[in-house]
VOGU-3710 file (C-alpha; in Angstrom, 3 decimals, decimal comma):
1> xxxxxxxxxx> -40,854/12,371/-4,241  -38,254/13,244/-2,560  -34,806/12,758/-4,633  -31,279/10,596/-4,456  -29,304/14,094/-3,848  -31,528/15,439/-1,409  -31,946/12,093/0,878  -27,424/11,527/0,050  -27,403/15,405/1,471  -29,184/14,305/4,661
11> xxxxxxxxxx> -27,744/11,594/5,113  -24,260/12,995/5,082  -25,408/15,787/7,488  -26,896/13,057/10,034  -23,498/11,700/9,939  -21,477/14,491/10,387  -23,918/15,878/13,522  -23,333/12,315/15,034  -19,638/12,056/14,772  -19,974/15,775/16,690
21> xxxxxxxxxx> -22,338/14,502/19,336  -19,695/11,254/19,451  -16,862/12,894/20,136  -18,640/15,293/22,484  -20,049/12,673/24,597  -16,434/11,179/24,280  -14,750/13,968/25,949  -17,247/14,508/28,587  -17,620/10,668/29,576  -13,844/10,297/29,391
31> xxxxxxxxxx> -13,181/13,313/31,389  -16,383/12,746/34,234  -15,299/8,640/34,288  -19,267/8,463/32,958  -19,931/5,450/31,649  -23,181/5,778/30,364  -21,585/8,785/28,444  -18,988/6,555/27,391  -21,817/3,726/26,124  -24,039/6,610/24,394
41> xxxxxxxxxx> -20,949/8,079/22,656  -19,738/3,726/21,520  -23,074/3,700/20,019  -23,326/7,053/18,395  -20,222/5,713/16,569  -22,401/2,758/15,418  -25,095/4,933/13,864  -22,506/7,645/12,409  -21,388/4,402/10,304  -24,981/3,477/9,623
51> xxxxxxxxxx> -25,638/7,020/8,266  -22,475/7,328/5,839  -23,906/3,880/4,921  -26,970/5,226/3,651  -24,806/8,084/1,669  -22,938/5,424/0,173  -25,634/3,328/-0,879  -27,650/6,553/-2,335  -24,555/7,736/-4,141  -24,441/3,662/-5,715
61> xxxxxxxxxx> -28,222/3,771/-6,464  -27,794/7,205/-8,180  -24,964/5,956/-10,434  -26,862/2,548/-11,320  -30,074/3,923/-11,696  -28,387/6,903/-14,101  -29,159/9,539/-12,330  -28,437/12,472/-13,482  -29,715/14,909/-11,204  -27,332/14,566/-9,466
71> xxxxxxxxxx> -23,811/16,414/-10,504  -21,555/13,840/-9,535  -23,571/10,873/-11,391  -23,948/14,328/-14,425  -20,383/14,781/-14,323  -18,286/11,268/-14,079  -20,441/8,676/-15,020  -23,140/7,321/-18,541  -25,736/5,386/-19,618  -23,447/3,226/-21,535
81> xxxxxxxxxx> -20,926/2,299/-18,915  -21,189/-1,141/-17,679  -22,559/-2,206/-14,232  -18,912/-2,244/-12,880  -17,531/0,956/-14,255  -20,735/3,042/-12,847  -19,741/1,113/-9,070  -16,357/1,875/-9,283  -16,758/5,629/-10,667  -18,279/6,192/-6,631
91> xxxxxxxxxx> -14,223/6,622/-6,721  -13,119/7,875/-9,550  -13,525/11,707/-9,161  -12,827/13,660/-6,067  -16,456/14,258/-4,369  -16,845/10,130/-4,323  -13,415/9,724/-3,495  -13,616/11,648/-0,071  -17,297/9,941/0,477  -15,716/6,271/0,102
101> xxxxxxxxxx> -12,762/7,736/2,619  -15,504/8,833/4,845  -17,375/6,145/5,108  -14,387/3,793/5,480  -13,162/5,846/8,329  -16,354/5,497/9,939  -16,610/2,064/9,207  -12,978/1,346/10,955  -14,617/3,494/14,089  -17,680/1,396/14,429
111> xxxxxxxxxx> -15,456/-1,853/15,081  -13,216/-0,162/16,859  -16,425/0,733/19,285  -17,899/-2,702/19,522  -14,371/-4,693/19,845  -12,504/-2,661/21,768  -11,586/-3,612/25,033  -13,112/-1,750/27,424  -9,833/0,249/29,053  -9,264/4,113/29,898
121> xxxxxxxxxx> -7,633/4,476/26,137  -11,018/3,283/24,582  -12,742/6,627/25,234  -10,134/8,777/24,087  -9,616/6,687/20,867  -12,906/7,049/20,095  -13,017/10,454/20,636  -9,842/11,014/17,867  -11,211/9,053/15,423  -14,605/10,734/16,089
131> xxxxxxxxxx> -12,527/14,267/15,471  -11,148/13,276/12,348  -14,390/11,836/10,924  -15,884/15,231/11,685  -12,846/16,393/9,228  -13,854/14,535/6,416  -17,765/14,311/7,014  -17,819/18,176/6,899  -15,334/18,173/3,746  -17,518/15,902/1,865
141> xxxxxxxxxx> -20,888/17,640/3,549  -19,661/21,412/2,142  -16,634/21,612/0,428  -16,539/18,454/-1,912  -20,364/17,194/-1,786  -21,210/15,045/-4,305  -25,167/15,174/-4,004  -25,486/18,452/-5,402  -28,820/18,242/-7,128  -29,012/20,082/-11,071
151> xxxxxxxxxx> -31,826/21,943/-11,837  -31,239/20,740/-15,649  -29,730/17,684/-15,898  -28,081/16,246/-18,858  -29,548/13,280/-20,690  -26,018/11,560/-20,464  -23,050/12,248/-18,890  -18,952/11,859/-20,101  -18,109/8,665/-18,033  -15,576/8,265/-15,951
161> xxxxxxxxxx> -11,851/9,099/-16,442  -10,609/6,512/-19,279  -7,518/5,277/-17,294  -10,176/4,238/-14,748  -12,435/2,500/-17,152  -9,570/0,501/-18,988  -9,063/-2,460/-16,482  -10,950/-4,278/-13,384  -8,096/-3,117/-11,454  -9,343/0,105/-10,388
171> xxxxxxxxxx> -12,285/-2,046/-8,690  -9,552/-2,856/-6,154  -6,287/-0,742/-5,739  -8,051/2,334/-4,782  -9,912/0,201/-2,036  -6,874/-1,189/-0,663  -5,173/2,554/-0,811  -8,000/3,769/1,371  -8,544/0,795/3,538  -4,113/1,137/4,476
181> xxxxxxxxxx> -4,907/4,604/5,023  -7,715/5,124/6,787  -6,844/1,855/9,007  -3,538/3,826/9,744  -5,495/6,296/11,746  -6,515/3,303/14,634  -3,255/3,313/16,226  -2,312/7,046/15,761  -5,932/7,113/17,729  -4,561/5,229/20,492
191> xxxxxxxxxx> -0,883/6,708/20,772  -3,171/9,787/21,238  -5,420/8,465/24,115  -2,117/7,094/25,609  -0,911/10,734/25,682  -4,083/12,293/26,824  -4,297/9,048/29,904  -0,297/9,735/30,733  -0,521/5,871/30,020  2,210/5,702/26,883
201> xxxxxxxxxx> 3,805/2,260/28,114  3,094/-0,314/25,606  -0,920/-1,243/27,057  -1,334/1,035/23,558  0,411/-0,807/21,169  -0,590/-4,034/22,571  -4,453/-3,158/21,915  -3,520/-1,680/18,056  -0,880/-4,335/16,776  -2,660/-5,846/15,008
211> xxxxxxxxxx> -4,975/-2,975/13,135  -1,186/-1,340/12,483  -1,037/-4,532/10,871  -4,022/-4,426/9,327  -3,179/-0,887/7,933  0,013/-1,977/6,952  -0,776/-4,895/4,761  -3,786/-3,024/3,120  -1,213/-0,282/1,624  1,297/-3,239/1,278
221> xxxxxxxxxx> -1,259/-4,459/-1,355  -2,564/-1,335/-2,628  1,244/-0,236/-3,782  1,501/-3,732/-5,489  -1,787/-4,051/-7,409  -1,124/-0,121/-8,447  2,174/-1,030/-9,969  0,338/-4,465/-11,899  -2,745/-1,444/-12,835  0,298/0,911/-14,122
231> xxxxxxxxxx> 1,837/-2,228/-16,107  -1,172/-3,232/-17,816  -2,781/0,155/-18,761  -0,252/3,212/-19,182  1,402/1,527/-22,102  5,341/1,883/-21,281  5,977/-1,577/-19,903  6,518/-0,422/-15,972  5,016/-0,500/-13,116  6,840/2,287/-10,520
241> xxxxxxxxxx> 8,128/5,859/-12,064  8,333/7,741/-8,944  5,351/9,612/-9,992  4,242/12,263/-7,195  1,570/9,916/-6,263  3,117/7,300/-6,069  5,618/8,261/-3,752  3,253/9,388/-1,541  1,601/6,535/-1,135  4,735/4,716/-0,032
251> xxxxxxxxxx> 5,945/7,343/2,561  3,351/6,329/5,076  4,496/2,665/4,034  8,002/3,603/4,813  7,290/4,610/8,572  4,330/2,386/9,772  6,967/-0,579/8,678  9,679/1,462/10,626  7,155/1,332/13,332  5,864/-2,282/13,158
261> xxxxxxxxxx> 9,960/-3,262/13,733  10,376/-0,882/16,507  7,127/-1,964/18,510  8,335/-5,298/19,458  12,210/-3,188/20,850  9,799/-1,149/23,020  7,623/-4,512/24,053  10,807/-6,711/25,117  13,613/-3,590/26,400  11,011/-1,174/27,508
271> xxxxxxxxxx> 12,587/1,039/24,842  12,074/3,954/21,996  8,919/4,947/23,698  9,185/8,401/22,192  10,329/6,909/19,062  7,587/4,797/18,336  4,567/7,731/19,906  7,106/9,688/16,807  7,115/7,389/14,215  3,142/6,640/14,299
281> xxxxxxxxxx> 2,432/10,422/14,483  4,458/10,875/11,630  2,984/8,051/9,366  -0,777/9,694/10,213  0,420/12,751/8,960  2,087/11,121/5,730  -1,230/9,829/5,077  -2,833/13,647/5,132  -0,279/15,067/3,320  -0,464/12,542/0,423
291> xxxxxxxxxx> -4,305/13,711/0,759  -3,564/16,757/0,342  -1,433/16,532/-2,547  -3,643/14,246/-4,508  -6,538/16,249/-4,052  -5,295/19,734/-4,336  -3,931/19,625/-8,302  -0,272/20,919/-6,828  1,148/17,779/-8,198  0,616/16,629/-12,203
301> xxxxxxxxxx> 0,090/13,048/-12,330  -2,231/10,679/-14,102  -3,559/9,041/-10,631  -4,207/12,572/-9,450  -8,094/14,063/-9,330  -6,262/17,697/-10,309  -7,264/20,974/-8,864  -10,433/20,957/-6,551  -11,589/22,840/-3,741  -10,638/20,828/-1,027
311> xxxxxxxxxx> -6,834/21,252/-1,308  -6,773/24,221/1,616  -8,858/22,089/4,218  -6,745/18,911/3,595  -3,437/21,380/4,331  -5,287/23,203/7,546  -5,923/19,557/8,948  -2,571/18,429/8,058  -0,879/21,235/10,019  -3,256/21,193/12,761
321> xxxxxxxxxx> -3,058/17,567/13,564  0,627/17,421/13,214  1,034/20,903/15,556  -1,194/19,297/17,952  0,103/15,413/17,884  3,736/16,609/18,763  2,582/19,313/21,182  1,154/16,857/23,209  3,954/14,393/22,604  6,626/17,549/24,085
331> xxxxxxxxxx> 3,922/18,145/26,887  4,197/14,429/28,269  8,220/13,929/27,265  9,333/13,644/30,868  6,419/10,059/30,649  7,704/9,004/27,381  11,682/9,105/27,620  13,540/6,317/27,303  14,756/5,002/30,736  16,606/1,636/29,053
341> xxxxxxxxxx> 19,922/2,240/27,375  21,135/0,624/23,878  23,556/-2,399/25,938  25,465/-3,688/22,677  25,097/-2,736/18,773  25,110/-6,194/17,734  21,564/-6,980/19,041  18,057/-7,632/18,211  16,909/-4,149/19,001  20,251/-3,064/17,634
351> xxxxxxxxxx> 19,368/-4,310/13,644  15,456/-2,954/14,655  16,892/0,474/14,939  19,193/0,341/11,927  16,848/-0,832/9,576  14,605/2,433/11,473  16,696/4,787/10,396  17,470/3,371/6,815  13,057/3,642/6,416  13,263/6,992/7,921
361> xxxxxxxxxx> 16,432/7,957/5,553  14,611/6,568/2,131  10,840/8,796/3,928  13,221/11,666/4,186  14,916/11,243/0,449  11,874/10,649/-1,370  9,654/13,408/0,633  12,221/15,700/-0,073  12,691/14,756/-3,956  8,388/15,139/-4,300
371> xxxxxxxxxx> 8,218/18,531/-2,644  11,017/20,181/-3,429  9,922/20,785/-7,290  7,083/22,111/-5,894  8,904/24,676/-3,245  10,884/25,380/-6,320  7,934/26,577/-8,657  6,075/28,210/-5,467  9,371/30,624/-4,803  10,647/31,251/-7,987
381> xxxxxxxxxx> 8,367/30,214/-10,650  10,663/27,556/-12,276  9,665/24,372/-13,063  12,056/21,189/-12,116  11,784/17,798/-12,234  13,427/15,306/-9,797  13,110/11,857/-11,589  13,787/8,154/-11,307  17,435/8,354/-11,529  17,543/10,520/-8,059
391> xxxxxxxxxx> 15,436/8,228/-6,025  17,244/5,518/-7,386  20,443/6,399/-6,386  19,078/6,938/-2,998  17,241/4,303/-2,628  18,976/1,436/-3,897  22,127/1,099/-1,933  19,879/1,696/1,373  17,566/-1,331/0,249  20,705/-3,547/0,216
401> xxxxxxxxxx> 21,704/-2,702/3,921  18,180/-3,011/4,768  17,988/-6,376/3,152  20,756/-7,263/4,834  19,744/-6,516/8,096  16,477/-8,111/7,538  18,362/-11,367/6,935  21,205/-11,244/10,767  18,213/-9,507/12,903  15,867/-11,984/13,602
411> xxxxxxxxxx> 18,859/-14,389/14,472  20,055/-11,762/16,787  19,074/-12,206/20,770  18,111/-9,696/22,369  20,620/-6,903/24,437  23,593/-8,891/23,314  24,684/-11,551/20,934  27,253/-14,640/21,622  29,852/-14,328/19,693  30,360/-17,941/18,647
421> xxxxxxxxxx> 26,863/-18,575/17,692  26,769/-15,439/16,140  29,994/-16,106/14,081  28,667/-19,586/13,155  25,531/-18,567/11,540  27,168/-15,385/9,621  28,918/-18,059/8,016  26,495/-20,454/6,661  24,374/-16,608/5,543  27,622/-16,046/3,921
431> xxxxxxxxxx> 28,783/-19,225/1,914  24,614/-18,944/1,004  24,940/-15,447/0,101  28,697/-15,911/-2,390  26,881/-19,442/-3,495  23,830/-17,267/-4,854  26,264/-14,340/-6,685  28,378/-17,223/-7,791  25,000/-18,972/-9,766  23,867/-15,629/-10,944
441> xxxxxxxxxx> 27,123/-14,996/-12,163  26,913/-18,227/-14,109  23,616/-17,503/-15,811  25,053/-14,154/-17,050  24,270/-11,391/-14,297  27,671/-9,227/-14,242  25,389/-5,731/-12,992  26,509/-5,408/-9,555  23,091/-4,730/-8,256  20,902/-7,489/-9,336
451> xxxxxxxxxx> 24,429/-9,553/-8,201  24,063/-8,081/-4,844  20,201/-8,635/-4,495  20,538/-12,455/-5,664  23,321/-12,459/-2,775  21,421/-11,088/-0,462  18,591/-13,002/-1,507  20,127/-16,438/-0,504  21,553/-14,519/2,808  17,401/-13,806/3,897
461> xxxxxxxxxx> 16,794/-17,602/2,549  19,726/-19,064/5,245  18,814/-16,860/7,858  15,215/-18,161/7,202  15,799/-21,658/7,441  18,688/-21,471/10,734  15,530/-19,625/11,885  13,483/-22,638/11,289  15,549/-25,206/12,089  16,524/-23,357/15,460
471> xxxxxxxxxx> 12,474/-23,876/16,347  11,796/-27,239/15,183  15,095/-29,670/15,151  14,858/-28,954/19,320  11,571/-29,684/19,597  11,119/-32,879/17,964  14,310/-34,289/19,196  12,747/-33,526/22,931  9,608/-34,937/21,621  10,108/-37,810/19,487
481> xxxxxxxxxx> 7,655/-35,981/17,118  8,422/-35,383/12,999  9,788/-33,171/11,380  6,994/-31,889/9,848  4,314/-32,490/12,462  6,544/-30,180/14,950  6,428/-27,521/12,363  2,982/-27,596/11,528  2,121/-27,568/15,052  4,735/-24,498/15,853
491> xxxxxxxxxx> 3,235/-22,840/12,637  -0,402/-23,311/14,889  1,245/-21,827/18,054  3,181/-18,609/16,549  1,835/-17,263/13,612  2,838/-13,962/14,658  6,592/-15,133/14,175  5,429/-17,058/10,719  3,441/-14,868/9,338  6,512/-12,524/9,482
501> xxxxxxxxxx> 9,042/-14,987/7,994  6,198/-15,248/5,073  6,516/-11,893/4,574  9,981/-11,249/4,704  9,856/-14,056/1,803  7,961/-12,081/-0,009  10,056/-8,950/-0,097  13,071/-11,544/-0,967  10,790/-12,673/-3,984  9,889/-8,460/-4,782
511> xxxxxxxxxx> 13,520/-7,512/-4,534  14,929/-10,003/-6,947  11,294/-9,270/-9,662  12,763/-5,508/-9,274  16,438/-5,873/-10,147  15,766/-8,412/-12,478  13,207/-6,633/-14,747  15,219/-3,078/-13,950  18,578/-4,448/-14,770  18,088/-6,625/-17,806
521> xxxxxxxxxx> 14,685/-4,967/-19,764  14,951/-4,556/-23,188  12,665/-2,111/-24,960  12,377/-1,511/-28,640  10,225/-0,525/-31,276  9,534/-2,956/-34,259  8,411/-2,313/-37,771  5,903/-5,301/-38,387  4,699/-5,763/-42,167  1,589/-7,675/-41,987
531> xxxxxxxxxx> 2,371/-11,496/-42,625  5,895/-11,304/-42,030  7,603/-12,498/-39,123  10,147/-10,423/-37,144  12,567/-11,870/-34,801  12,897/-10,356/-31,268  14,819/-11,218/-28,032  14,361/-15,116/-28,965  10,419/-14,938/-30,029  9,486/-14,107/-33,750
541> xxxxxxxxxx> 6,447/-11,682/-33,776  3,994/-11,823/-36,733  1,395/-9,298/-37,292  -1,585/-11,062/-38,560  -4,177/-8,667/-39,250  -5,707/-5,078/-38,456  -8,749/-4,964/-36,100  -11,787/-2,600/-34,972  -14,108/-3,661/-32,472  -17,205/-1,649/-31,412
551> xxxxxxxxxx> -18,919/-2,333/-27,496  -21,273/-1,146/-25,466  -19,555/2,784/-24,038  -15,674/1,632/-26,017  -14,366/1,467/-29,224  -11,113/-0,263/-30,069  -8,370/-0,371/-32,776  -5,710/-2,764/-32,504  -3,437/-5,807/-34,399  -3,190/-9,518/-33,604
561> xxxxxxxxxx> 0,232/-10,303/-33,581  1,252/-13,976/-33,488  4,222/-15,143/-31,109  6,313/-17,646/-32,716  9,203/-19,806/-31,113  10,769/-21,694/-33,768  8,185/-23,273/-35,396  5,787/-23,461/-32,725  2,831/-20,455/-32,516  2,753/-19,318/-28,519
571> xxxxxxxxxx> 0,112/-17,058/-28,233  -1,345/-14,142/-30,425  -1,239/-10,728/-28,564  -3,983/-8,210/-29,182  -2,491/-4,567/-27,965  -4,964/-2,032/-28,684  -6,407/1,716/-28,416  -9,284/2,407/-26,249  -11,479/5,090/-26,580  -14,959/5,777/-24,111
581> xxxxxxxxxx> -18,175/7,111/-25,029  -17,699/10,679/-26,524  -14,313/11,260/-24,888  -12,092/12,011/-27,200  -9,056/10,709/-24,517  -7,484/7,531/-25,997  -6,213/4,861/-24,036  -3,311/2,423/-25,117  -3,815/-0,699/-23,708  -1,008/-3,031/-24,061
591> xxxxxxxxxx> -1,126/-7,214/-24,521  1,259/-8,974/-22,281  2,374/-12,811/-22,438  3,468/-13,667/-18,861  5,994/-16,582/-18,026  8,197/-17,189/-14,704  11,063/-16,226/-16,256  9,819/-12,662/-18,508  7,175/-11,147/-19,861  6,516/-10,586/-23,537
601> xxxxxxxxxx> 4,848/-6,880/-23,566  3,452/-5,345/-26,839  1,938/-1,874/-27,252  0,889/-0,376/-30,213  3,314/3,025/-30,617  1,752/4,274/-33,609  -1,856/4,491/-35,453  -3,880/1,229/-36,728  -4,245/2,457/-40,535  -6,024/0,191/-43,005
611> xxxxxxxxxx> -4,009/1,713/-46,243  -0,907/0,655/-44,146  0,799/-2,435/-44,774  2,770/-2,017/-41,147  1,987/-1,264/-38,043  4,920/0,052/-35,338  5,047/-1,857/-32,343  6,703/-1,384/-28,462  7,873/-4,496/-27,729  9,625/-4,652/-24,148
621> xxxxxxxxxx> 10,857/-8,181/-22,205  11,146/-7,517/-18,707  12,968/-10,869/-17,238  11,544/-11,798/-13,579  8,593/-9,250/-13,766  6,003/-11,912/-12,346  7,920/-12,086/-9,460  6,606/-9,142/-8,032  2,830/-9,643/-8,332  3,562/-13,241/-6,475
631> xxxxxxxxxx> 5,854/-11,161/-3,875  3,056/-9,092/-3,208  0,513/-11,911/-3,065  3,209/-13,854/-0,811  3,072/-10,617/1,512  -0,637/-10,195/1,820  -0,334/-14,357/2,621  1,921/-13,703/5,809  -0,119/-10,857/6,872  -3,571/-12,234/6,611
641> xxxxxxxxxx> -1,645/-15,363/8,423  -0,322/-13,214/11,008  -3,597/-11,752/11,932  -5,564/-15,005/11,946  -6,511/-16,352/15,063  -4,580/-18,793/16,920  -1,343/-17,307/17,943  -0,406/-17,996/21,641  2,015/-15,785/24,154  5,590/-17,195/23,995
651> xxxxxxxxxx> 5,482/-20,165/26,472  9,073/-21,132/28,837  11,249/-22,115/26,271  12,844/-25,618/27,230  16,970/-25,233/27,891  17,463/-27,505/25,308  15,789/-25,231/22,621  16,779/-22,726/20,097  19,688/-21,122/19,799  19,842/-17,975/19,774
661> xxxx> 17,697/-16,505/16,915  15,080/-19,313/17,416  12,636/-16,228/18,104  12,065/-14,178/15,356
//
């Protein structure tokens, strides 16, 4: 009979001699105009994905079915694991990590051959995305293959990591990572095929707007829900610590958001053509190099898979694809210069490029603070560490200009603004913006920067609704119509524009989450004797009574702690240690009471001991913490709203419309 390893093995080689014949075919029906070259190599694509589907689907059966045979089920997964750990452990070690990437990237070229228009880029793009599938196909296929069959298996295996196994989160955030990433590599794909065509107008990033989007709000989410998975398991009460990883993930974030803004300068004024062939060459690489330093063990982190093999291949492809991106780029610089001049500062495309730079400038910073401990230890052996209070300092004060850009450049026209209306609207942003500090100042804010952010916050919130109101009032006073029915309809007709105002809200709402649980946490440790109630930042907290609980593949220790206000019993919080199977790895898991306004966090900081008659508790309130998780779900809103169907091309605007700034 044959075995799981041996038929994953095949499988993964059928793949990876497809994606070779693909982009073969590609090159030759691109190059000889041969379309049933061009047809053979579309389909190919289609049964590439179709064969990385069967690897997947082995590698799932293997883990469900126990499997141990093979090493990867031997080595990161159990008998006792439930159904949902053993599907999600296909991602929790390296080998299944780089099969899930894999297959997603095949998955992404398979659409991308049976939607695609059929144009003179559609060849090429195939053909790149077809190259870098061979990348990871062969990766997974010899370096990092996780269908290596044991001659003598185990009868049970560790499990997966702990962290991983401590919250249904990790059924979705490392999805969502992928799915931004790999999605990223469409429209670096196309800027490529615009190169290789001498066709780099904007035909390219018509065709990929709205995968870049696509890419874009996957990662938007995956850095969200990673921060919420941080919160809830590590115990310390945040959710962002600058951690090597997690930096990396937001550097391609950084640029492809750079590059969404910059698109639409190069659409209307013909402009930054180099820039934005740049900027998208630049994210694609981001995305390799955070690969590469995940998956090498260069970088100490708790959402790193530590040293493995596969750490030299990740770094050849890295330097080879960014060598050859911007060698080609240089090669066709006389096509892709800019032949449109900047005609005033204070313009649409003038804010575009400022908030550019300011995305490049916080890339650059935080790059530079995750490498440069590395470069350190490589060239002199020393160890450093560049923490949170660097990429603060950095960051910060550019997050204010950028807010406040993102607030005046959608009112902006376009090549130059009127003064008057200009100076009108800067006015109502401002008495909105002072109105905000002034009420914040009220409640008790005196930090400057969660002043500023609650400012700026009202500033986005005017510009938001002159935006509105610049669209709708118009409209329904030319057509009699409500109020309401004119928006919903203009809603209907521009959900491009919406779906962008949605998620500029968002940000607004993530902003003030950030600077209000940065500015104003409070973290302690408490001494609770059992039955006696202690008083913290307005609650009382009671510890009831000691537990141990004993499930299927985890054992727990923990308290119940009752939450008191005044007379009235809240909740009662259960934070507890986790421990998995025979792994001797514990895992503090923390109890949190959420509200609008804070959250009440609790995590046990010492050991659960019968003979004791206390137990030591962390006990952190982190006021307007919520707010992020709904910014990011407010985000993910205006993207999937944005990409939805339905959207049509800017129609003659009546002379009695907007103002200027009515177009966002």
């Amino acid at each position: 009979m044959l075995s799981l390893g041996v038929l994953g093995s095949a499988a993964l080689t059928l793949a990876l001699a497809l994606s070779v014949y693909a982009a073969v075919a590609g090159v030759l029906g691109a190059v000889r105009r041969d379309a049933r070259l061009q047809t053979s190599a579309r389909l190919t694509a289609i049964a590439v994905f179709l064969a990385a589907t069967t690897a997947i689907v082995v590698m799932q059966a293997a883990l469900l079915t126990d499997d141990f045979t093979v090493k990867y089920v031997a080595e990161h997964s159990r008998i006792e694991s439930p159904v949902w750990v053993k599907v999600v452990t296909l991602w929790a070690a390296l080998e299944g990590s780089v099969l899930l990437w894999a297959w997603l990237l095949t998955a992404y070229t398979a659409v991308l051959a049976l939607t695609a228009p059929n144009t003179i880029l559609r060849p090429w793009a195939l053909v790149v995305m077809n190259v870098v599938a061979i990348f990871f196909l062969s990766v997974v296929t010899f370096a990092a293959n996780p269908f290596i069959v044991l001659a003598s298996p185990p009868l049970d295996g560790p499990g997966a990591n702990p962290l991983l196994q401590n919250h249904w989160m990790m059924a979705v955030h490392p999805v969502l990572m992928y799915l931004g990433f790999v999605g990223l590599t469409v429209p670096f794909a196309f800027a490529m095929a615009a190169l290789i065509t001498r066709r780099p107008g904007t035909e390219w990033m018509r065709l990929t707007r709205r995968w870049t989007l696509l890419g874009w709000g996957f990662l938007t989410a995956a850095i969200v829900t990673g921060g919420w998975w941080s919160y809830e398991v590590l115990g310390w009460g945040g959710y962002w610590a600058w951690d090597p990883v997690e930096n990396v993930s937001i550097l391609p974030w950084f640029t492809a958001t750079a590059f969404l803004h910059s698109i639409q300068v190069q659409e209307r004024r013909r402009m930054l053509k180099s820039w934005n062939l740049l900027l998208i060459v630049l994210t694609f690489s981001l995305t390799l190099l955070g690969t590469f330093l995940i998956r090498s063990g260069v970088v100490s982190s708790v959402h790193a898979f530590g040293d493995g093999p596969v750490g030299p291949y990740f770094l050849t492809f890295f330097v080879i694809v960014a060598l050859a991106s911007i060698s080609l780029v240089v090669w066709r610089w006389d096509q892709i210069r800019d032949r449109a001049d900047l005609d005033a500062v204070v313009s649409r495309e003038g804010a575009f490029i400022g908030v550019n730079v300011l995305f490049l400038a916080m890339a650059f910073a935080v790059l530079l603070g995750t490498v440069f401990p590395l470069f350190v230890e490589a060239t002199t052996g020393a160890r450093v560490t560049v923490g949170a209070p660097f990429f603060d300092a950095i960051t910060l004060p550019v997050w204010m200009v950028v807010l406040l850009l993102m607030g005046v450049g959608p009112l902006l026209p376009w090549r130059r603004a009127e003064t008057q209306t200009l100076r009108k609207n800067l006015l109502f942003m401002t008495a909105a913006l002072v109105l905000a500090v002034v009420i914040a100042f009220a409640f008790g804010m005196r930090k400057p920067y969660p002043l500023l952010t609650l400012g700026l916050a009202g500033w986005n919130l005017a510009s938001v609704g002159l935006l509105l109101a610049g669209a709708i009032v118009p409209r329904a006073r030319i057509t009699g119509r409500s109020l309401g029915e004119v928006f919903t309809r203009y809603a209907f007709e521009h959900k491009r524009r919406v779906g962008s105002m949605v998620v500029h809200l968002g940000v607004i709402v993530i902003a003030i989450g950030i600077v209000g649980s940065g500015g104003y946490r409070v973290d302690q440790q408490l001494r609770l004797a059992y039955g006696e109630r202690v008083p913290y930042q307005g609650y009382e907290l009671q510890a009831l009574r000691p537990f141990a609980e004993q499930e299927a593949g985890r054992a727990s220790v923990g308290v119940e702690v009752a939450v008191w206000r005044g007379e009235r019993q809240i909740t009662v919080l259960t934070p507890r240690i986790n421990r998995f199977g025979t792994n001797q790895m514990t895992v503090p898991t923390p109890s949190v009471h959420y509200t609008a306004g804070h959250d009440l966090y609790l995590a046990l900081a010492g050991a659960v001991d019968p003979a004791q008659d206390f137990v030591i508790i962390r006990a952190v309130t982190s006021p307007l913490i919520t707010w992020i998780w709904f910014g990011g779900a407010i985000i993910v809103l205006g993207t999937t709203y944005a990409l939805s169907p339905g959207d049509r091309p800017l129609r003659r605007r009546v002379s009695a419309e907007a103002p200027a700034g009515a177009e966002a």
